[in-house]
N, C-alpha and C positions, 0 to 999 in steps of 0.2 A: 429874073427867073433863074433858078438855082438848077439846072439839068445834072448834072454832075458832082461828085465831093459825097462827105464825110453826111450831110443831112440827106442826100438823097437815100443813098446807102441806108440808113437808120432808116427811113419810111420802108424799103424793100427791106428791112430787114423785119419791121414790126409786120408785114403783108404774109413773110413766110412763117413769123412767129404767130400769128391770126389762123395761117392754114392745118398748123399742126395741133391749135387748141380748138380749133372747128370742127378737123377731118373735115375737110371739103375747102372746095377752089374759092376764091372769092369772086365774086362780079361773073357766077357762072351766067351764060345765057348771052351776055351782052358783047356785042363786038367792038375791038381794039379804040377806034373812036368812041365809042359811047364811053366805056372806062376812062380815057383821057378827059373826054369833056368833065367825067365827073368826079374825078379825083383834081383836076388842074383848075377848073372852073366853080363848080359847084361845090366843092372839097365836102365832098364825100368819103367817108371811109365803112368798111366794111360792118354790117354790124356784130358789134360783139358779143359771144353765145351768155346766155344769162347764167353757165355752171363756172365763168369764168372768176374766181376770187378778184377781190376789190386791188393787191396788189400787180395783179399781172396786168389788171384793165389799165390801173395807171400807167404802169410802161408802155401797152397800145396807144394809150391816147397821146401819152408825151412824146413819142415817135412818131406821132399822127398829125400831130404839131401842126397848124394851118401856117404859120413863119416859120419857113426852113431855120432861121436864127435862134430860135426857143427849142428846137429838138434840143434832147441831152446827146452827150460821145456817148460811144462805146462802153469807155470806163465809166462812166454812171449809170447807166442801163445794165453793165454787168453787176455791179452790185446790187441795182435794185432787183435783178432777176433772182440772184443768191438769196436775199432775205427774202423773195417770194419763195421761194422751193421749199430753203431749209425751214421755216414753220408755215410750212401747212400740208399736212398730212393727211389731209380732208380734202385739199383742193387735188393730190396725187388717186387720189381714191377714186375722185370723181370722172378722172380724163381715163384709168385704166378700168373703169366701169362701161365708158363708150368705145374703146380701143375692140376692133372684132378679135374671134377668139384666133389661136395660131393654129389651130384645127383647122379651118377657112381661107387660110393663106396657100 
């Protein structure tokens, strides 16, 4: 069991990258055990919003990795995050579509 290192990190990392493509918590509603049974057990992960472009899902899911040993580093998630941003101008469109207005802030 892999608690700690460089793939844990990548899954917390693809969880906060999930919350920011969401807007919203993941696993709201459920308590601390029940998320453990079912990210550790069950390997469950969040589901992904269907406005999410085909590149950014791969990164969730390769960070999502059910073998902590198959996540990618850092350095390969960061580039595949770059080629996601830099062409797609349609998938920025979409996330500042859902973003509330800064009137409401």
């Amino acid at each position: 069991v892999h608690l700690v290192g460089e793939a844990a990190d990548m899954f917390s990392f693809a969880v906060v990258l999930w919350e920011l493509l969401a807007l919203k918590r993941p696993w709201e509603g459920l308590l601390e055990s029940q998320i453990m049974y079912n990210v550790a057990e069950a390997h469950k992960r969040p589901q992904i919003p269907s406005e999410v472009g085909p590149e950014l899902q791969e990164v969730l899911e390769l960070a999502w990795h059910r073998d902590p040993n198959q996540r990618p580093s850092f350095a390969e998630i960061s580039g595949m995050l770059i080629n996601a941003l830099r062409g797609s101008s349609s998938e920025q469109t979409r996330f500042r579509s859902k973003l509330p207005s800064t009137s409401s802030l």
